[in-house]
C-alpha positions in Angstrom: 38.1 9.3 15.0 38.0 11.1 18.6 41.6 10.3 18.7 42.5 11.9 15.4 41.1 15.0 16.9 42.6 14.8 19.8 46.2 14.6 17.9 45.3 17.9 16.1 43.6 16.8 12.9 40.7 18.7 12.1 38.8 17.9 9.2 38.6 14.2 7.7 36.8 13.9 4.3 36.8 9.8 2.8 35.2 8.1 0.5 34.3 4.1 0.1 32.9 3.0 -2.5 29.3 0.8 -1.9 29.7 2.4 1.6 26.3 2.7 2.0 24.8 -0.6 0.3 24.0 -3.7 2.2 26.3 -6.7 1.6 26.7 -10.0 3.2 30.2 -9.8 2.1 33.0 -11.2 4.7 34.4 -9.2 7.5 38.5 -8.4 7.2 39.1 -10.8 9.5 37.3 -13.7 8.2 39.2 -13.2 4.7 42.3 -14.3 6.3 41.8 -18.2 7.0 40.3 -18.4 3.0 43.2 -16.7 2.1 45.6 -19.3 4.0 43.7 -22.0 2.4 43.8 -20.9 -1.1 47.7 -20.0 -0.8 48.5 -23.2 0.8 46.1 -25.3 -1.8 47.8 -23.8 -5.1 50.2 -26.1 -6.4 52.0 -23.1 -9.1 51.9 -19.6 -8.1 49.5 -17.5 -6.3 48.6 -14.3 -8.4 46.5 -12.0 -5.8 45.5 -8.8 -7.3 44.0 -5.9 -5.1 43.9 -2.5 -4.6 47.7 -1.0 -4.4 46.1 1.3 -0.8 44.7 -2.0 0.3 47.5 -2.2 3.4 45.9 -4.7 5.3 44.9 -7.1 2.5 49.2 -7.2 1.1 50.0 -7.9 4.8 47.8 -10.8 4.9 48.9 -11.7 1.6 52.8 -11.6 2.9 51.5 -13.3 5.9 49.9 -16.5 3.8 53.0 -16.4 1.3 55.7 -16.6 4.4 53.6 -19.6 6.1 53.4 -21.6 3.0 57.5 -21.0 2.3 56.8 -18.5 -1.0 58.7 -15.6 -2.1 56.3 -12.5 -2.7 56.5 -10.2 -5.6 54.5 -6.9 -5.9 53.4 -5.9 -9.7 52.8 -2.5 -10.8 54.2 0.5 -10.3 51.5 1.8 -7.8 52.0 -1.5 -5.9 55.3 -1.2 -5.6 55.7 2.5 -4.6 53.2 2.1 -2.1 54.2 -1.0 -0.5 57.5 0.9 -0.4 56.3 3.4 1.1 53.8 1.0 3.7 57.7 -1.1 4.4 59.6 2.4 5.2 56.9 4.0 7.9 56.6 0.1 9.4 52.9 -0.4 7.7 53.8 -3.5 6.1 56.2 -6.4 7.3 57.9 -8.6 5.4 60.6 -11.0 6.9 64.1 -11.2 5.6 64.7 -12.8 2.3 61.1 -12.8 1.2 60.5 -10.5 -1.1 61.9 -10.5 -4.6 62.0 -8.5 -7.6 60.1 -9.9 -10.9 63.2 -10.4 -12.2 63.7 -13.1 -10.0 60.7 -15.3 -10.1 61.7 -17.4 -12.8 64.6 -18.3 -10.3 62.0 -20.1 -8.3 59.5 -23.1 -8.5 56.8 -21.9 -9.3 55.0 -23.2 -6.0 57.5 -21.3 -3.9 56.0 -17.9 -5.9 53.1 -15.3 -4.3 52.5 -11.9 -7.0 51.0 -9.5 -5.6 49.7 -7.0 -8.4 47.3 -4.2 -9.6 44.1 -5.1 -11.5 41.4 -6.2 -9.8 39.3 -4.3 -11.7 40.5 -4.9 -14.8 42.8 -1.4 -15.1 44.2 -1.8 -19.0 47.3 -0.7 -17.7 47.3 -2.8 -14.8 49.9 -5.7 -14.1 47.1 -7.9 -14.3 45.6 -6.7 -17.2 49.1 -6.9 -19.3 49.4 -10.6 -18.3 45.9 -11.6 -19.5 46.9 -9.7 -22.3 50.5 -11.7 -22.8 52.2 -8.3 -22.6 54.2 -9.0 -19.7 56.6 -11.2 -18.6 54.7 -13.0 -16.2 52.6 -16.1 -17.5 50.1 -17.6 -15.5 49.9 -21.7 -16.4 48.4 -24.6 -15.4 48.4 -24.7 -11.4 48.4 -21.2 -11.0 45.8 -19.7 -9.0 44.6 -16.3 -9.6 42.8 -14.5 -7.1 41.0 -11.1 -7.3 40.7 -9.4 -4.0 38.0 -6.7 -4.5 34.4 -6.9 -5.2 33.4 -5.9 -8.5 32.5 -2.1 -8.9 29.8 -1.5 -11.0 30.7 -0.2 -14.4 34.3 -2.1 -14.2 32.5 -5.4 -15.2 33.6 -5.7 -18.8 37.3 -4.7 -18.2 37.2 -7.2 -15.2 35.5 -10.2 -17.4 37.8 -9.3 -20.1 40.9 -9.6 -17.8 39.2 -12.8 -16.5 39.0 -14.2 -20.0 42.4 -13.1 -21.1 43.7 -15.7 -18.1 41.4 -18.1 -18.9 43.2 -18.6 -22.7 
């Protein structure tokens, strides 16, 4: 923060939600390995839904999707503006040749497939949302793996479940 100053920014005002309550949740860092595991476990596609301002998380995301030889999609038009955005001012990296448009994935095995899409808290717009819903092109099937990478927010719980349930048919 003292270096933010020091470049000239005066006044920062953020928000977190559940900032302030106790958690025994895992540390950024510790995500990753889990992660690894769970993208190199799947034997279909990895589905990893997150926040679309949730940098860090896509990068490790790309990260587990380029060691385990898959191609990485973003869903949702928040996702893919900002990750966009994140590629042009050097946020996020993504090697050569990995990334594809969802008009490709059914060009691949499903195994050699990583989404990465809006909805993890059940959004009814979302990307997510729409596939639980079977209004988008993307199915999620048997050895699939769906994985929702934000804690629940209180008062999202029965668009989340319903989202959850929607994949489950």
């Amino acid at each position: 923060l003292e270096k933010a100053g020091d470049v000239g920014i005066d006044l920062l005002l953020s928000d977190s939600t559940n900032a302030c309550v106790p958690s025994n949740g895992l540390d950024e860092m510790e995500i990753f390995p889990h992660l690894m595991e769970a993208f190199a476990e799947t034997r279909g596609r990895v589905v990893l839904a997150c926040f679309a301002s949730n940098i860090h998380r896509v990068q490790q995301a790309v990260q587990c999707a380029e060691a385990t030889n898959r191609k990485v999609c973003f869903l949702g038009r928040t996702m893919i503006r900002n990750m966009g955005i994140a590629q042009q001012m050097g946020m996020l990296r993504i090697a050569e040749g990995v990334e594809i448009a969802s008009r490709e994935i059914g060009q691949h095995e499903n195994r050699d497939v990583a989404i990465i899409c809006t909805g993890s808290q059940g959004e009814p717009l979302s990307a997510l949302s729409r596939i639980a819903r079977g209004e988008h092109q993307v199915r999620v099937g048997s050895g699939d793996r769906v994985i929702m990478s934000a804690r629940l927010i209180p008062g999202n719980e029965e668009d989340i479940f319903r989202v959850i349930n929607g994949l489950e048919k």
